[in-house]
N, C-alpha and C positions, 0 to 999 in steps of 0.2 A: 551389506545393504544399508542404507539411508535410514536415520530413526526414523518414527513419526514426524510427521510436522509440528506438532505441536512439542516434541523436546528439543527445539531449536531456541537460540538467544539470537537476537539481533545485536552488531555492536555496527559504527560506523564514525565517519567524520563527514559527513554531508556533499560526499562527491562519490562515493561510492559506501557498499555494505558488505558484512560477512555472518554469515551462519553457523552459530555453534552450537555442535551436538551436546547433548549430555554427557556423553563421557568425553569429553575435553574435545573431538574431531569437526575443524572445520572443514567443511564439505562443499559449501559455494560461496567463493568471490572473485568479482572481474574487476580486473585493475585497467587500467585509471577509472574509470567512471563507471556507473551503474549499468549504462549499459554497452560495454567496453565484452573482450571475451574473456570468459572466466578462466583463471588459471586453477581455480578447484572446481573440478565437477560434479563429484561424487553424489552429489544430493540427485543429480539424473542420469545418473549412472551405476558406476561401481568403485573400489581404490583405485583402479588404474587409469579414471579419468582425473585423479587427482585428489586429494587431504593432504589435509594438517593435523596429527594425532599427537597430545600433549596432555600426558597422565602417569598415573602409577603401571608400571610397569608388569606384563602379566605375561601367560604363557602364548604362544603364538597359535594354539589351539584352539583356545578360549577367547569368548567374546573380550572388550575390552571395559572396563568399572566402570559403570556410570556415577557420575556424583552423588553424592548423599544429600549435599543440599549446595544451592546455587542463588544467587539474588543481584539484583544490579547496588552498587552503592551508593546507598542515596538517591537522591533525582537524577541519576546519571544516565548514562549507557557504557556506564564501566561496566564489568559482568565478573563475579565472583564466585570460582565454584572449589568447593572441598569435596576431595574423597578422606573417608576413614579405611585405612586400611588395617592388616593386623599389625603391620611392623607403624603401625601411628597417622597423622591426619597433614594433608596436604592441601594447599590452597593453591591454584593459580587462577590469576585477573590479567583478562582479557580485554583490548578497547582498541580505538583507533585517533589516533588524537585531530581534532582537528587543524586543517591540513593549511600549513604554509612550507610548503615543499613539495618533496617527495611523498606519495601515499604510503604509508604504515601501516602495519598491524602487528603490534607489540602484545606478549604472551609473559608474564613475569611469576613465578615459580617461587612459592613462599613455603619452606619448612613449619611447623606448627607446630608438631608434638614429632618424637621418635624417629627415626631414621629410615627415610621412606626413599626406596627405587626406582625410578623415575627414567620415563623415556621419550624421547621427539623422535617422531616419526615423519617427513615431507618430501610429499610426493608432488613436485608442480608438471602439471601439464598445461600446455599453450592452446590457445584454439577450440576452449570447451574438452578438453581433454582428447584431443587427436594428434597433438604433437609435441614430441617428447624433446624438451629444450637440451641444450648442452651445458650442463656442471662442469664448473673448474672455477681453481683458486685463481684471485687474483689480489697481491699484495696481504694475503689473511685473510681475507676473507672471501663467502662461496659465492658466488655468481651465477645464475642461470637466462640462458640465452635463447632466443630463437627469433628472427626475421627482428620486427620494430620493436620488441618489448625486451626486459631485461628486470630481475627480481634476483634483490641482493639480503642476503638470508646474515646475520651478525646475532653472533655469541662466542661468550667467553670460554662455554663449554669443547671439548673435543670431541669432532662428529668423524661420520666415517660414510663412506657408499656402498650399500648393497642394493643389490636389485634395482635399480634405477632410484634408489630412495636415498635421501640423508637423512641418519640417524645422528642422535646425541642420545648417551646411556649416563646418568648421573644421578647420585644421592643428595637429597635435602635433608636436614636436620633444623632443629628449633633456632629462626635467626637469619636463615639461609635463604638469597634473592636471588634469583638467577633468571635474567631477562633474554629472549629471543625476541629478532622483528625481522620481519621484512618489509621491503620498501623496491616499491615498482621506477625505475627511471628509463625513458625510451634507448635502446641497447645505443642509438647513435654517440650519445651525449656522456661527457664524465659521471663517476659514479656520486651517488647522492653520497651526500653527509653521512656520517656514521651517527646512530641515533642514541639518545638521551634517555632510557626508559623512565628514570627516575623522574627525570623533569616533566618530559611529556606527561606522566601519568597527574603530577599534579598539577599542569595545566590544561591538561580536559577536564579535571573534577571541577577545578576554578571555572572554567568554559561553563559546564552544566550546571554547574548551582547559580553563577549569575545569571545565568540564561531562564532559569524556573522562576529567579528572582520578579521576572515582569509579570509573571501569573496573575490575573484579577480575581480567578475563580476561587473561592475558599469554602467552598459549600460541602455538603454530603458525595463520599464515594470522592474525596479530592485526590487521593491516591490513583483509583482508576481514572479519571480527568488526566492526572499529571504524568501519566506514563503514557500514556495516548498523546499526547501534546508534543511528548517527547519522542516518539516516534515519528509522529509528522515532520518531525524539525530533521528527524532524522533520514527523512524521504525528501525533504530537501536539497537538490544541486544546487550547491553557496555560490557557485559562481554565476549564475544566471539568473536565479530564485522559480528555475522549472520543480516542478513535485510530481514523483514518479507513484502510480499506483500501487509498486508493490518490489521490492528490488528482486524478484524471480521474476524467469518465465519456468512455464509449461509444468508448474505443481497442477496436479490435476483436480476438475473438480467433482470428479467421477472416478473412482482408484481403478486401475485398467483399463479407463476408456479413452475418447479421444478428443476431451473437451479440456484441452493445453494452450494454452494462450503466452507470450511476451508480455508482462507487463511492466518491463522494465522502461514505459516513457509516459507524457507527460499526456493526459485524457485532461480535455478543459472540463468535462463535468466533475469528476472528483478535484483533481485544482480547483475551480471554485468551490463546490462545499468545504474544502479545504480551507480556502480562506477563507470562510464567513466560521468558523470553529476559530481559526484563530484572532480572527479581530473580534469576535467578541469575548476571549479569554484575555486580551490586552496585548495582542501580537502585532501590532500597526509597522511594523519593519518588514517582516515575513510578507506581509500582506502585498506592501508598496512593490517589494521586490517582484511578487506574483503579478501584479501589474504591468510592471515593465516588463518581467519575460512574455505576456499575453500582448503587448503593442510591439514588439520585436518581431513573435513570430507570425500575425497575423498582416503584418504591414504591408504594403503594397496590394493585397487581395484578400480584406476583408467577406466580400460576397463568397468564396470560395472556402469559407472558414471550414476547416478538419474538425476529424471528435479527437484529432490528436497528433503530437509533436513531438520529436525528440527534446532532449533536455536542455538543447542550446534552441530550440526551435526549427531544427531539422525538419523538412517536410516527408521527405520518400524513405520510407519503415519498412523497407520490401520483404517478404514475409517467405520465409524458406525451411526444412526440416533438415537438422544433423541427424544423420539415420546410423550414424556412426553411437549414438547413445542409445540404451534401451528405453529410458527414461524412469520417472521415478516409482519405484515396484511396480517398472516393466508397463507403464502408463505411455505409450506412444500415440503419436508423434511427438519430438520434443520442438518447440519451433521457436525460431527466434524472426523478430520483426513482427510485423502484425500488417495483414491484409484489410483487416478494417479501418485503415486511417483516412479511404478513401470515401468512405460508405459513408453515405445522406442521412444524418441525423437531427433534425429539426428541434430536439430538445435544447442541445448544445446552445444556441442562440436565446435561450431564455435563459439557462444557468449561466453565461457567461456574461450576459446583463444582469441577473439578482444581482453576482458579484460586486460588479460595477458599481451598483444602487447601495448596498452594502457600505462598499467604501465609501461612497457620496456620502450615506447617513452618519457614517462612523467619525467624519470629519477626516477622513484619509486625505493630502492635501490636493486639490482640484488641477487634475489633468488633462485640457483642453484637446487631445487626441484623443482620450478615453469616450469624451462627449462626443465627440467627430465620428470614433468609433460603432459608438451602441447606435448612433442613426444611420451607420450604411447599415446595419445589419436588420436595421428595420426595413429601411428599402427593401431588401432582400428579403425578407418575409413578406411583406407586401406582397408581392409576383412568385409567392415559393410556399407561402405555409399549409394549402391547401391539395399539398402533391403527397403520395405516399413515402414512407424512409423505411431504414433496418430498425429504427426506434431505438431507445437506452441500451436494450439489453444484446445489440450490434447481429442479429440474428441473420444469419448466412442463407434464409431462406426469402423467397418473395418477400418485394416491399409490400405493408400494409399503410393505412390509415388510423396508425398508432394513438390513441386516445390522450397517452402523455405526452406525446408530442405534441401534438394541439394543445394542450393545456399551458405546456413552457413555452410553447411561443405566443399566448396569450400572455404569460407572465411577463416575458421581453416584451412587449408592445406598453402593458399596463406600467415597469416601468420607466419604460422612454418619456411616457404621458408626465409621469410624474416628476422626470428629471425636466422637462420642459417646462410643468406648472412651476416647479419653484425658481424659475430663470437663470440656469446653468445652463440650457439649450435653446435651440429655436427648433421650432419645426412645424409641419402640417398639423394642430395639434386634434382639428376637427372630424380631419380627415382619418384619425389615428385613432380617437373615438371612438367613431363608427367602424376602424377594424379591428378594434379590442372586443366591442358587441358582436360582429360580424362572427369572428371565432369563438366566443361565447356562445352563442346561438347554437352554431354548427356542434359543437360538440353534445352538449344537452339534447341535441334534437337527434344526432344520428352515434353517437356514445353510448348511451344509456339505456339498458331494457327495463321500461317501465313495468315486465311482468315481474320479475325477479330485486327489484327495486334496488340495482345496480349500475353503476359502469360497465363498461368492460373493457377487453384489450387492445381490441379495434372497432373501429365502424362496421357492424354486420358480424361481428363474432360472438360466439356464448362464451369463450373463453373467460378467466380471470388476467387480472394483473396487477402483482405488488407496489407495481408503482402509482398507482391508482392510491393508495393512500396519502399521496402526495399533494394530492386536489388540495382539502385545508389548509395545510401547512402552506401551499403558496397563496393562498387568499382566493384561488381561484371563486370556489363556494365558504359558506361560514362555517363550521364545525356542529352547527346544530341542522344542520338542514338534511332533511330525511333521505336526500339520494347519499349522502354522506355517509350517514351514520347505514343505511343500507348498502350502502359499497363493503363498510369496514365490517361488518358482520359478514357479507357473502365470503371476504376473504378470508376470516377466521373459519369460516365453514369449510370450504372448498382449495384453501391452499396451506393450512395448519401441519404441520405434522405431527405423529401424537404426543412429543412430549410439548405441542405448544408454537413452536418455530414456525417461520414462514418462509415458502417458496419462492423465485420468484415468478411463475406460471407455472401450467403443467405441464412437463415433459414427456417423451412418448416411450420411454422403457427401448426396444428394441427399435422400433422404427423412427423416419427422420420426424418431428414435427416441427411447429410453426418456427422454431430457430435454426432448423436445416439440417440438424445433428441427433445420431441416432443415442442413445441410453439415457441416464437419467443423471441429476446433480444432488447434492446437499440443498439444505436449509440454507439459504441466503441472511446474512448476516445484518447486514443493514437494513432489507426489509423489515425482518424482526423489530429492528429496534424503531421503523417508522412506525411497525405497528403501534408498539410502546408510545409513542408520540401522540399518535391519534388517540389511544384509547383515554388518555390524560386528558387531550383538547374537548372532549367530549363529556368529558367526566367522569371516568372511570378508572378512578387514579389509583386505588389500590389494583387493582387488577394491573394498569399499568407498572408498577412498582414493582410489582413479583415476575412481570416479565422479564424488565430490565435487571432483577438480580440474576436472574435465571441464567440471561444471557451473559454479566458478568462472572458468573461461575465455569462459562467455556472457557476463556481464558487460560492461556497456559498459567504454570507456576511464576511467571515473569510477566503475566500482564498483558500477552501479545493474541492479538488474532489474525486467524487467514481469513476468507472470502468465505469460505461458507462451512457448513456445520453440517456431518454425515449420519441423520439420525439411526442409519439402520447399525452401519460401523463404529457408535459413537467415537466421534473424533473429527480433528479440524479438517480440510480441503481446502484447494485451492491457493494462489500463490498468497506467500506470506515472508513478512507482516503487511497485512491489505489498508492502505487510509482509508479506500469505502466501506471498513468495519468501523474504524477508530473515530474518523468522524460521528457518522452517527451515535455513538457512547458517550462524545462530547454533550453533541445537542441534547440527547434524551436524559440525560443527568443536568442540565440547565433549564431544560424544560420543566422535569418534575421536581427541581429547586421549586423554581415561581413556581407551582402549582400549588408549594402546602404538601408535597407525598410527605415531605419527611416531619412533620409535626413541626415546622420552624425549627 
């Protein structure tokens, strides 16, 4: 069985990622790209859909050692784990260098103390773990094959074939380096380079530590800032500058149930919150690239804008279940694509203008289709913002008259207004105006239950919604004004859970509710930490402070979060590592900077 979620390490080269367990087994990575099919599946399945197991050597009865202690080095996404054993202490580091070739994943094997037993265990399967490729040598070294892929396994060590697996059985002593990699190249084509581990290794360190080097942020909690940062770089596709929500699909966000999602492609609302974390930590590269893949994929049919796009800008995500996996402890459907790429989300066009606005403030340099851009999509609001969608949270049940919807498309109007006042555009600006009051209006008037001195989720709902704390933060209202500050109390009341966390609505336990899907979810992570947001902009900054530690304290031992927080189970959910956790831990640590929480 699959650890926890939370005893996973992230390592990657920003074209694809890998998941390592604590005791040394990786479990999910899809070669070439993030969302390519994985040749380790284990993490939704079982070993037979595929690992990488790289540790001290034990009985085949017995679980297999977890590390004693593990850490990334430095600013990196190098990943360093030791066992202690009785026969002495073992180290092996883990990474993936970033890529000018063939894709990598190099495992290097360091003696430390006494003479320790040691074993590689690899299991590749093709196809998400349904097809069992062909082993065989070729010129020294192992090779495995099947249809278009090809993954070439080099070491110095002597391996051998049982049961569909390659072994390698070898002792380390104090001194002793002994490096494995593989490296993916399409089966057409000559075999890649034989790899360099030693070099590689110190030019991904050199890679990450210059790359931290542009950091602006040097405030409280810079450690947690700086591993998030690194993260997102690391959910970065370099060759396009798409940023993928999460390099899993269908970690569940309900253990057993059937709330499994693909989030292995590029959602423009976390991409943009994504880029507004990074351009204001000093990331204007990240940023521009995020640009250009948002005018790539959106080009020729702006009105028809997606909540989301493959990594190149691919349109059609068609959304299918391998029933050949049980999924992760037995959490079915496991599914890859996503059915929601299709589905009317009216927020989208206000996040993906703040963006826009964003860069324009940031001095990002001025990109005359950018401007082209945010006014077809005003147009398109104009004739569209007053229709119902699935809303943020992509809910598979009837459309409503989603509250934040209306609000973000307020936001995109208010500013187009303002890319226009300052004479980077032209446009109707009077007539723009009056549609920024227009939805203004509407919302206040048919939003809000003046009994309960709230928002709510829809027009004509009692429900709640976490994204409703989002009102302030976009300017919509000011922070001090009483539907505000009565919004963020009803949600504290009504969507808390008791150690404090926030939902993000309420779920219906057994039956379907307003998102179409029957059971119930974890604490949404990002919510949380907007709450933390709000309750700062308000003034209520220690309170705020102890939320945001709180939530820093989920965090695995390496700094990573998933999607959501399972208060009943404590422990993480959902796929991981999520940007729309780590973003938000950016902001709400920038935020309660300026604030004054931390005493200057």
């Amino acid at each position: 069985m699959a650890g926890r979620i939370e005893d996973y390490a992230l390592i990657g080269d920003m074209q694809t990622a890998a998941l390592v367990c604590r005791d040394g087994t990786v479990d999910w990575l899809c070669l070439p790209r993030f969302d390519s099919h994985a040749i380790f599946a284990g993490l939704l399945g079982t070993e037979e859909h595929g690992f990488w197991r790289l540790g001290p050597a034990h009985a085949s009865d017995a679980p297999p050692p977890r590390a004693a202690r593990r850490t990334y080095r430095g600013d990196s996404l190098i990943l360093e784990s030791e066992w202690d054993t009785p026969r002495g202490t073992v180290r092996v580091t883990d990474f993936m260098p970033p890529r000018d070739g063939a894709p990598q994943l190099i495992r290097i094997v360091e003696g430390v103390s006494g003479r320790v037993p040691m074993r590689s265990a690899l299991r590749m399967r093709f196809s998400y773990g349904r097809v069992v490729p062909w082993v065989h040598k070729h010129e020294g070294r192992t090779v495995a094959v099947a249809g278009p892929d090809s993954v070439w396994f080099d070491t110095e060590c002597e391996t051998y074939g049982k049961s569909l697996t390659t072994y390698a059985d070898f002792t380390v002593a104090p001194g002793d380096r002994i490096a494995f990699t593989i490296s993916w190249e399409p089966s057409h084509k000559e075999p890649p380079a034989l790899p360099e581990p030693e070099q590689s290794l110190q030019a991904t360190e050199d890679f990450w530590r210059e790359w931290v080097e542009h950091c602006t942020y040097h405030g409280p909690y810079r450690e947690a800032v700086i591993r998030s940062l690194i993260t997102l770089k690391a959910l970065t596709y370099g060759p396009t500058g798409g940023i993928v929500a999460a390099p899993t699909t269908s970690l569940p966000e309900d253990i057993g149930g059937v709330r499994n999602w693909d989030y292995r492609y590029t959602w423009l609302r976390d991409a943009a919150i994504t880029l507004s974390s990074l351009l204001r930590t000093g990331y204007r590269e990240e940023a521009r690239a995020w640009r250009e893949w948002l005018l790539r994929a959106v080009a020729g049919d702006p009105e028809n804008l997606q909540i989301m796009y493959g990594i190149a800008g691919e349109r059609e995500l068609g959304e299918a279940e391998l029933d050949w996996l049980p999924g992760y402890e037995n959490s079915g459907p496991v599914r890859v694509g996503n059915g929601a790429a299709h589905q009317l989300q009216l927020d989208v066009y206000g996040e993906v203008t703040e963006a826009l606005h964003l860069g324009h403030m940031t001095g990002l340099a001025r990109n005359d289709y950018a401007s082209l851009l945010q006014l077809k999509l005003i147009r398109y609001l104009e004739q569209h913002w007053d229709e119902p969608d699935e809303g943020i949270w992509e809910v598979r049940g009837p459309r409503r008259h989603f509250v934040h919807s209306k609000v973000m498309a307020w936001v995109a109007v208010d500013r187009t207004i303002k890319l226009i006042e300052s004479g980077d555009a032209d446009g109707p600006l009077e007539k723009w105006r009056e549609l920024r009051d227009d939805i203004h209006r509407d919302v206040c008037e048919k939003g809000y239950d003046k009994e309960r001195n709230t928002f709510t989720q829809s027009y004509g709902s009692k429900e709640l919604d976490a994204s409703l704390l989002l009102i302030p933060q976009m300017g919509f209202l000011p922070p001090d004004d009483k539907r505000v500050i009565g919004t963020i109390e009803a949600i504290q009341r009504e969507l808390s859970t008791p150690d404090g966390f926030i939902l993000r609505y309420p779920t219906s336990g057994g039956d379907e509710g307003v998102d179409g899907l029957p059971g119930d979810e974890g604490a949404f992570l990002a919510c949380s930490f907007w709450m933390a947001d709000d309750l700062a902009m308000i003034g209520r900054v220690d309170e705020a402070r102890k939320l945001f530690e709180k939530l820093l304290s989920l965090r695995n031992d390496l700094g990573l979060l998933a999607e959501e927080w399972d208060p009943r189970l404590q422990r993480q959910v959902g796929n991981f590592p999520q940007a729309f956790s780590h973003v938000p831990l950016i902001d709400t640590a920038l935020r309660l900077t300026a604030s004054g929480a931390y005493g200057g």
